[in-house]
C-alpha positions as CSV (number, residue, x, y, z in Angstrom):
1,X,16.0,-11.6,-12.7
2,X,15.1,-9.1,-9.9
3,X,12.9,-7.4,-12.3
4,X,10.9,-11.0,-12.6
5,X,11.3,-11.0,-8.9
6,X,9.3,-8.2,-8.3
7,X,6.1,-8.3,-10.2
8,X,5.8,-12.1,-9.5
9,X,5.4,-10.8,-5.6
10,X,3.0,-8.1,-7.2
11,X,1.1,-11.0,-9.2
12,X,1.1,-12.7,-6.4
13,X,0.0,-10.2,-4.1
14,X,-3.3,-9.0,-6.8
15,X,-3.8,-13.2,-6.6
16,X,-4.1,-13.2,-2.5
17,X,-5.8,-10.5,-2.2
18,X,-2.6,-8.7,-0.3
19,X,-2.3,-5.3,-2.4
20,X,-4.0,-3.4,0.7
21,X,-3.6,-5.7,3.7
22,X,-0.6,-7.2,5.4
23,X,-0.3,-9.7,8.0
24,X,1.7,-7.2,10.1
25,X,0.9,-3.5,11.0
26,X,2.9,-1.0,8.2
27,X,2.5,2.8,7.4
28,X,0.6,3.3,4.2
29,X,0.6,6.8,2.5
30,X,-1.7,8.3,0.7
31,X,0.1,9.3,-2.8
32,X,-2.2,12.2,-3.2
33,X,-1.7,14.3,-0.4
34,X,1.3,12.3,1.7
35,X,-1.2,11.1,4.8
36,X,0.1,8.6,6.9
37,X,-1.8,5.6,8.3
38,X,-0.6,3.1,10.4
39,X,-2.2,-0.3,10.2
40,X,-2.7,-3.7,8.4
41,X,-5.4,-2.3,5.8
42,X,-5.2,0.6,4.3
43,X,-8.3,2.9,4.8
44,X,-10.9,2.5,2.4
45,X,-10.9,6.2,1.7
46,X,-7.9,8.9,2.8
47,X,-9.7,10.8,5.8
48,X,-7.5,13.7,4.5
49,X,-8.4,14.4,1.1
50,X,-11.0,11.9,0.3
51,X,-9.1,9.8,-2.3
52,X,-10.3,6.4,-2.8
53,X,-7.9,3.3,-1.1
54,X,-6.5,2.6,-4.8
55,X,-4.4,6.1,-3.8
56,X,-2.4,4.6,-1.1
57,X,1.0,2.4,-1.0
58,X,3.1,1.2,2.0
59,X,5.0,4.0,2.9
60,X,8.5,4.1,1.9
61,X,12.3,5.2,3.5
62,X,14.4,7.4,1.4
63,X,17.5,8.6,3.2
């Protein structure tokens, strides 16, 4: 059930065109070199090592 749960909010997120944008400001980070952005959208290219957007993923807490 929670596996079902979770890619219908992805399917739904590719649908709405959310997969880079939220309606609040969140920290994306760029998977290929760990930058940090801070904002709705996540930058169309990683100012730090020049990876395209498709690189970056909101940014996650692992204690």
């Amino acid at each position: 059930y929670e596996h079902e749960k979770r890619y219908q909010k992805l399917l739904d997120n590719i649908q709405n065109g959310q997969v880079f944008k939220r309606d609040e400001v969140v920290r994306w980070q760029c998977r290929n070199c760990g930058y940090v952005h801070e904002g709705k959208e996540a930058p169309e290219v990683c100012p730090s090592c020049k990876h395209p957007r498709a690189h970056f993923e909101i940014m996650k807490s692992n204690y």
